[in-house]
C-alpha positions as CSV (number, residue, x, y, z in Angstrom):
1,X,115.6,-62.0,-21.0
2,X,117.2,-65.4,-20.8
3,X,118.5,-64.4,-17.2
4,X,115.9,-63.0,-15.9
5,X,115.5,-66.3,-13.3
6,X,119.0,-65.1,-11.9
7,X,117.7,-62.0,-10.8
8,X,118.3,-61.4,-7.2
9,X,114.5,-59.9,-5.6
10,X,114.8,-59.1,-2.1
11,X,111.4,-59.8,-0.3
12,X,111.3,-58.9,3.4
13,X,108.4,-59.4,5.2
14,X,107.1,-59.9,8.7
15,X,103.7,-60.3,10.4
16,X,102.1,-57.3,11.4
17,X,100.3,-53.9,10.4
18,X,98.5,-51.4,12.1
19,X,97.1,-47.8,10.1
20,X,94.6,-45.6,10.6
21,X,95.2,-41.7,9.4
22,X,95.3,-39.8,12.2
23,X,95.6,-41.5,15.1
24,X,98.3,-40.1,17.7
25,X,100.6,-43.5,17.7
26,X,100.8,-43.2,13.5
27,X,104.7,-44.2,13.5
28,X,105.3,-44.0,9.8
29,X,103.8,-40.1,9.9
30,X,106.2,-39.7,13.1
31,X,108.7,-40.6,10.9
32,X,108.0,-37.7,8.7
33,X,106.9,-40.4,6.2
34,X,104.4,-39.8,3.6
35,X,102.3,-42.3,1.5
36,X,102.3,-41.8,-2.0
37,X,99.4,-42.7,-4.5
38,X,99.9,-46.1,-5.8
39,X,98.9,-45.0,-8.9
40,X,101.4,-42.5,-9.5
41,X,104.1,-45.1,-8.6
42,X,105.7,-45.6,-12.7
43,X,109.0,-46.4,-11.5
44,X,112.2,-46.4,-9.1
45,X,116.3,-46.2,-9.2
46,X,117.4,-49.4,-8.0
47,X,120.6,-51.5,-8.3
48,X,122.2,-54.3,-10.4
49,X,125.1,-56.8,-9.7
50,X,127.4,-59.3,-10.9
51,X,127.2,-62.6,-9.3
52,X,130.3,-64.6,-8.5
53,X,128.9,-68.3,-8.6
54,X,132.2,-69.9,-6.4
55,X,131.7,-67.3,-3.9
56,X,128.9,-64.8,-2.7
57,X,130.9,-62.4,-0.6
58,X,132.4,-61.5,-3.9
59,X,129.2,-60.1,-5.7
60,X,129.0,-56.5,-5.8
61,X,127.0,-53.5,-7.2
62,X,127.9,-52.8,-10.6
63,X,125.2,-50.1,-11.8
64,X,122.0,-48.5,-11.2
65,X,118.7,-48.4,-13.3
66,X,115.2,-46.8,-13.1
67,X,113.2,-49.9,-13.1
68,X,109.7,-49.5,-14.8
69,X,106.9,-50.9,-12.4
70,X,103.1,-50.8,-12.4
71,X,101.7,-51.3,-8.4
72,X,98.0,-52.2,-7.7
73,X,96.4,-53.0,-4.1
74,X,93.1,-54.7,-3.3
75,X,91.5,-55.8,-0.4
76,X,89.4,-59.6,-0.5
77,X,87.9,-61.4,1.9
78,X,87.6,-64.6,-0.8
79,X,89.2,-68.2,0.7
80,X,89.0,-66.0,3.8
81,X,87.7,-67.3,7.6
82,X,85.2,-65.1,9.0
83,X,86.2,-61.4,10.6
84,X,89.1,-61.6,8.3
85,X,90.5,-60.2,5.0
86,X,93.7,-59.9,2.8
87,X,95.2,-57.1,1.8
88,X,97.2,-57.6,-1.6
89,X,99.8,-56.0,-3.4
90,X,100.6,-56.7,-7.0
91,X,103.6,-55.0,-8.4
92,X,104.4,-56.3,-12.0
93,X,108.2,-55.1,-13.0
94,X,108.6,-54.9,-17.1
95,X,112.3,-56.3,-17.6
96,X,112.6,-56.1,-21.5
97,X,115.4,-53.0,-20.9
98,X,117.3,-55.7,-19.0
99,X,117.8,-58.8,-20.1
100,X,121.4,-59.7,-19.4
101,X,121.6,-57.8,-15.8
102,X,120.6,-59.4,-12.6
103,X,118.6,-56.2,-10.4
104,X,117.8,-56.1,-6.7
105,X,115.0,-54.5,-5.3
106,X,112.9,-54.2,-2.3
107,X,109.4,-55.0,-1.2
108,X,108.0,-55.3,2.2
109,X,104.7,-55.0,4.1
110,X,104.6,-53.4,7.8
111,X,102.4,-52.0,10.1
112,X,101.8,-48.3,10.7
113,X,101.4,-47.8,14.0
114,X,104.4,-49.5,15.2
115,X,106.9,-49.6,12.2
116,X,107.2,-53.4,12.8
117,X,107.7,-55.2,9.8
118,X,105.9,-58.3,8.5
119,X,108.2,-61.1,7.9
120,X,107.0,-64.1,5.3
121,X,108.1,-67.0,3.3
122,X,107.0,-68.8,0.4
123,X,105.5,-71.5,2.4
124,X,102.2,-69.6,4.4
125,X,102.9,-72.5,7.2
126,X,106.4,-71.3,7.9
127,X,105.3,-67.5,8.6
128,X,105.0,-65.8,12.1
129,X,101.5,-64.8,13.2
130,X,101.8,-61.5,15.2
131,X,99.6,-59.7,17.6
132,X,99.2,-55.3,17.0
133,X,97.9,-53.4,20.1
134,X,97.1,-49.9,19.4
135,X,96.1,-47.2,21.5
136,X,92.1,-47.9,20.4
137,X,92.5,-52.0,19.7
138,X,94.4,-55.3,19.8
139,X,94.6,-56.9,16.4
140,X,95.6,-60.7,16.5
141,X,96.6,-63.2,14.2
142,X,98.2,-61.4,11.4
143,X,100.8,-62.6,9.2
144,X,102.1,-61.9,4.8
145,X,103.0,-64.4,2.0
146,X,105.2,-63.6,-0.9
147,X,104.6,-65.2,-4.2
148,X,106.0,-64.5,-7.8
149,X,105.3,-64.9,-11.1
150,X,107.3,-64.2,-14.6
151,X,105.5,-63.9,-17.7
152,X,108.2,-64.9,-20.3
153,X,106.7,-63.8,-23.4
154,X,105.9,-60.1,-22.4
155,X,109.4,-60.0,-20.1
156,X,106.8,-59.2,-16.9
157,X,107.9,-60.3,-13.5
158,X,104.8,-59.9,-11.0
159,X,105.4,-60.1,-7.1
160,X,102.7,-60.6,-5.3
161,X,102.9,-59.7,-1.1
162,X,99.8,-60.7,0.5
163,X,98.3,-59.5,4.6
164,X,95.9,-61.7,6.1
165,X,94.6,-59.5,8.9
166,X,91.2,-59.1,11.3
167,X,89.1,-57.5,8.6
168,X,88.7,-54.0,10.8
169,X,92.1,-54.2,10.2
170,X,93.4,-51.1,7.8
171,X,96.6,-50.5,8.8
172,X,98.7,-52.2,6.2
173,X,101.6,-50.2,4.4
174,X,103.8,-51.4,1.8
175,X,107.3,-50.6,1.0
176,X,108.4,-50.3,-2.4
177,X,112.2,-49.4,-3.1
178,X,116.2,-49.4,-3.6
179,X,118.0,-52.8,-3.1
180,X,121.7,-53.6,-3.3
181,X,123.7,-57.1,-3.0
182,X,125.7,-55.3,-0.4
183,X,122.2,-54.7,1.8
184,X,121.2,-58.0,1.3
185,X,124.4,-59.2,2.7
186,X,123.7,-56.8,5.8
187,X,120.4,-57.6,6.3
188,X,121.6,-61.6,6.2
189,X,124.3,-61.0,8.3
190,X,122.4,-59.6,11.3
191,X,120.5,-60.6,13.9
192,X,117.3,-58.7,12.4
193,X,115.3,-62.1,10.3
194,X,115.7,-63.7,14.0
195,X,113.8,-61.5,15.9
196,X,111.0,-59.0,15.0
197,X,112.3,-56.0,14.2
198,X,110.8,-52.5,12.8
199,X,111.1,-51.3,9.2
200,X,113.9,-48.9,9.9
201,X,116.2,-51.3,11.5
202,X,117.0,-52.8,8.0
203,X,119.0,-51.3,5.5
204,X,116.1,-50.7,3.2
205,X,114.7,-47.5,4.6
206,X,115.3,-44.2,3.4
207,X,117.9,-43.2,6.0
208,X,120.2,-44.6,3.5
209,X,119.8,-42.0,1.2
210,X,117.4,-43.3,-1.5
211,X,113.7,-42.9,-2.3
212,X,111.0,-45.4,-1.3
213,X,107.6,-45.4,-1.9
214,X,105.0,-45.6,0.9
215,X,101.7,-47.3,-0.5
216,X,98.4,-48.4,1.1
217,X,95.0,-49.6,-0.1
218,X,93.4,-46.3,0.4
219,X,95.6,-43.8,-0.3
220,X,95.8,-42.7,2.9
């Protein structure tokens, strides 16, 4: 697992969320999208590459695996203000099938009744704070921060995506899925991280012809 630290993880995020089952502007359901127990979530086919260190443009998909993943979601209102929460996903990625290979995959957070996607940084002062009007409510103030974690010794790579939102907020979804070099280079290449932008517009949606996982704190 000695490169594990080279391993490209795509983390897109952007500030906003919105859900509530069954409300007429439910854009992920309108997209014929279902979400999916994140308890049954074991694994998912993703993509590996080799790296050309003198120059970027050169690095290319070179094979596929099912990476092995274990996702959990809880909702805290601890080092919160008051009227708000966080909603936090932990997905912890068991890398001791590849220790020489350097995968891509894709997490993001967005909001349900509008498909706009959260966007975030490692730094929580460098993030947009959005505002989410839906047909009941106008939900200010929202915005996601990525952190990460590798536990060496078991070959563990946690990443962490973390909403803070209104506390009668429950419209967070998370996206769970198939990466590439080649979408990163897309996604980079546009005008999408400029401007806020909806989950489909990027190349991580499964227009593209692979599987990704839905996942919310209740199921639902």
């Amino acid at each position: 697992m000695k490169k594990i630290t080279m391993a490209f993880i795509l983390t897109i995020l952007i500030m906003l969320t919105g859900c509530a089952s069954g409300h007429s502007d439910d854009w992920l359901s309108a997209q014929g999208q279902k979400i999916t127990n994140k308890g049954s979530v074991r694994s998912f086919k993703t993509s590996y590459y080799y790296q050309d260190r003198d120059d970027e443009s050169k690095s290319h998909t070179i094979g596929e695996i099912d990476m092995p993943i274990k996702v959990t979601i809880e909702e805290t209102q601890e080092d919160c203000e008051d009227g708000r929460k966080k909603v936090i996903l932990t997905t912890r990625l068991d890398f001791s099938k590849c220790d020489d290979i350097k995968p891509v995959w894709f997490i993001s957070a967005f909001d349900r009744y509008t498909g706009t996607e959260f966007f975030s940084s490692d730094d929580k002062y460098n993030t947009h704070s959005l505002t989410i009007t839906t047909e009941d409510k106008t939900y200010d103030d929202i915005f996601a921060i990525i952190g990460g974690r590798l536990d060496r010794e078991k070959k563990y790579y946690f990443r962490t995506l973390t909403v803070d939102c209104p506390e009668d907020y429950d419209g967070t979804v998370f996206e769970i899925g198939y990466g590439s070099v080649e979408m990163v280079n897309e996604y980079r290449n546009s005008d999408i991280t400029q401007r806020i932008h909806r989950i489909d517009e990027t190349p991580f949606f499964p227009t593209n012809g692979y599987p990704y996982y839905f996942v919310s704190y209740n199921n639902k």
